[in-house]
C-alpha positions in Angstrom: -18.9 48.7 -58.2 -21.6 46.4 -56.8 -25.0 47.7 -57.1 -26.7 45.3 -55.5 -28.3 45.1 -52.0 -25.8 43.2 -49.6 -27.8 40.5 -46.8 -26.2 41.1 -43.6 -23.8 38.8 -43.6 -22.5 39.6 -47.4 -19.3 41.2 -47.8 -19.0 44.5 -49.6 -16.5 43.9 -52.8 -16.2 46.2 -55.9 -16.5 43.9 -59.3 -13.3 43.4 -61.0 -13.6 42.0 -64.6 -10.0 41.1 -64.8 -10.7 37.8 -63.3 -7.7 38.2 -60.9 -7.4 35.8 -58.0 -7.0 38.4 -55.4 -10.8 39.4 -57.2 -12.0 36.1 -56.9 -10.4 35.7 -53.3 -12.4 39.0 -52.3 -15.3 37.5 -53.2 -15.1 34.5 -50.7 -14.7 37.0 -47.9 -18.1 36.5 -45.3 -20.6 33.6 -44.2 -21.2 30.8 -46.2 -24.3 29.8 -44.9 -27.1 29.1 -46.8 -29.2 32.2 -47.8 -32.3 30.5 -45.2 -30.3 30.9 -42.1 -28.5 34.2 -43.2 -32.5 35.6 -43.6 -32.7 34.7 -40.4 -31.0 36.3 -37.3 -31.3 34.3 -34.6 -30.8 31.1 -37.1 -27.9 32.7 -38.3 -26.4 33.5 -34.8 -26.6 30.3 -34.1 -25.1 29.0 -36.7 -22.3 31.4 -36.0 -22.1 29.6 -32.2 -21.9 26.5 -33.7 -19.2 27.0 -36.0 -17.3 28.8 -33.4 -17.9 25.7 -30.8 -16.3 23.5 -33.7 -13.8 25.4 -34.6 -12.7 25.9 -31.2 -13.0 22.0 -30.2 -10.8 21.7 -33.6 -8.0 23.7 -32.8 -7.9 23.0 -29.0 -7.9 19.5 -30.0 -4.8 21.0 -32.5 -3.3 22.6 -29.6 -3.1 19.4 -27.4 -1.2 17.2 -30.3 0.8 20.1 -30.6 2.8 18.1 -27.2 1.1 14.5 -27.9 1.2 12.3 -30.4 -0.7 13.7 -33.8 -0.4 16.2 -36.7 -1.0 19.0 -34.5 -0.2 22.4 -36.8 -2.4 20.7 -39.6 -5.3 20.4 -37.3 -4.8 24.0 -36.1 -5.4 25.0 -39.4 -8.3 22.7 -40.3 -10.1 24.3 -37.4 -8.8 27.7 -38.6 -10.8 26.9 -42.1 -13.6 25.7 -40.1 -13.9 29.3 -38.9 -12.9 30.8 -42.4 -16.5 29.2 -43.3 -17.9 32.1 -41.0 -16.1 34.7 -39.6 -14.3 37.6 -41.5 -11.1 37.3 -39.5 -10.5 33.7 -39.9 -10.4 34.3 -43.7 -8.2 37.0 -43.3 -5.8 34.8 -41.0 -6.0 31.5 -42.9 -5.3 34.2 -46.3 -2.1 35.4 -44.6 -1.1 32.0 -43.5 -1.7 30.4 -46.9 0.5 33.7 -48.0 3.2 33.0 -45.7 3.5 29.2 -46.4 3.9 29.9 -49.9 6.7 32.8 -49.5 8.7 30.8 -46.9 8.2 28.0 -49.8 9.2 29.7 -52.6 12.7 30.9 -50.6 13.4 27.5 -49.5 13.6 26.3 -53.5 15.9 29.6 -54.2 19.3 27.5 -55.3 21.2 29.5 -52.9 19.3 29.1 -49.7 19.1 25.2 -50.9 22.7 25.3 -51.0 23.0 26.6 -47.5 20.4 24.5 -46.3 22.7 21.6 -47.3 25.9 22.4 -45.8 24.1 23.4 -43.1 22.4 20.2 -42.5 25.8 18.2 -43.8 28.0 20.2 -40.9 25.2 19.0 -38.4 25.2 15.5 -39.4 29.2 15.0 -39.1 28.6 17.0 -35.8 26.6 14.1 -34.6 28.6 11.4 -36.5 31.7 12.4 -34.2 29.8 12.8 -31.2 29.0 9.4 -31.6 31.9 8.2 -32.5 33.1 9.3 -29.1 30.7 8.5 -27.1 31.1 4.7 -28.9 35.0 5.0 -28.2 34.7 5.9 -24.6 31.5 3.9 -23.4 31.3 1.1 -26.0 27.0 0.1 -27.0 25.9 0.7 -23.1 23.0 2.5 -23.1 23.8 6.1 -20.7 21.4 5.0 -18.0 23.7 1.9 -17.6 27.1 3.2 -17.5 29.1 3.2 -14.2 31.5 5.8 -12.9 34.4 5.4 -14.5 
């Protein structure tokens, strides 16, 4: 058990001398911010603001390459771990997303759903091969915007 006094913006987490990540992971769990502005209330509110207003310019910036050009879902996440910095609930997210990523990760390298994935991806690719074929048989290289009614 902890003993010690927690600071306001501490995280209560029972010791575990096992030295297990999910111990070391409950550990991380509340504000990083230096102890000064943690003392501080008002300091440490504002911080909070701050890394909100970040996080939030982050993601919606995320959001909008989501539809333009830009690595959208990997700057959705960057400002999710801006927010981890601070806030409780990011951790908790980004920590179930990290835990999803690596599940869906692990089932994709399972030999059978690789196999699938293959044939899967081989059907689509003849699929498309004929389709073009056709479309090269009936229209010749005209681009479809040029084509006249036939």
């Amino acid at each position: 058990m902890n003993t010690g006094s927690n600071t306001p913006g501490e995280a209560v987490v029972a010791e575990d001398r096992t030295g297990t990540d999910e111990a070391a992971a409950d550990r991380a769990l509340g504000s990083r911010a230096p102890e000064f502005i943690r003392a501080r209330r008002a300091l440490h509110l504002s911080w909070q603001v701050g890394v909100f207003v970040v996080g939030l310019a982050v993601v919606v910036a995320g959001v909008a390459m989501l539809v333009l050009p830009g690595p959208g879902w990997v700057v959705i996440f960057g400002g999710m771990a801006i927010w981890a910095t601070e806030f409780v609930w990011a951790q908790l997210v980004l920590r179930w997303t990290k835990r999803k990523v690596t599940e869906a990760a692990q089932r994709a390298l399972d030999p059978k759903v690789r196999r699938r994935n293959i044939i899967l991806t081989s059907i689509g690719v003849v699929i498309v091969a004929v389709l073009a074929g056709i479309y090269l048989y009936k229209f010749g290289l005209e681009m479809p915007w040029k084509i006249k009614d036939q």
